[in-house]
C-alpha positions in Angstrom: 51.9 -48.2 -14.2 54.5 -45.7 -12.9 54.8 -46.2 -9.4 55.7 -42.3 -6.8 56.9 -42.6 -3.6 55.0 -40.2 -3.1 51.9 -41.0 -3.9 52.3 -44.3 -2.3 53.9 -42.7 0.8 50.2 -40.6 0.7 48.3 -43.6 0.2 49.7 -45.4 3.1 49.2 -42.1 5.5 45.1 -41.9 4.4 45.2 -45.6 5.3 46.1 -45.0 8.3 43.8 -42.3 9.2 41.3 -43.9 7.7 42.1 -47.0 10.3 42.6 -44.4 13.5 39.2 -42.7 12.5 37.0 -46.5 12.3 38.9 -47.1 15.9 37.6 -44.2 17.3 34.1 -44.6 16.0 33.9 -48.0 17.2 35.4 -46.8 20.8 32.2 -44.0 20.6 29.9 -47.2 19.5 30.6 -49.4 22.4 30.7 -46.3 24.5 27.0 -45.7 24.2 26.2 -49.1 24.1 28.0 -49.7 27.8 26.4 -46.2 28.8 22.9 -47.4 27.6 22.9 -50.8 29.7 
């Protein structure tokens, strides 16, 4: 395999997001679960 630095600097960035955006969903999640009780 031919390894970019580019495509691993990209890989490493959607990673990240993908991490920010599951924190956030879980932050909504336990939102509604502490608004509902």
């Amino acid at each position: 395999m031919i390894k970019n630095e580019n495509s691993d600097k990209e890989a490493k960035a959607l990673a990240q997001h993908l991490t920010c955006m599951s924190v956030l969903k879980a932050r909504r999640v336990i939102d509604q679960i502490c608004g509902r009780s």
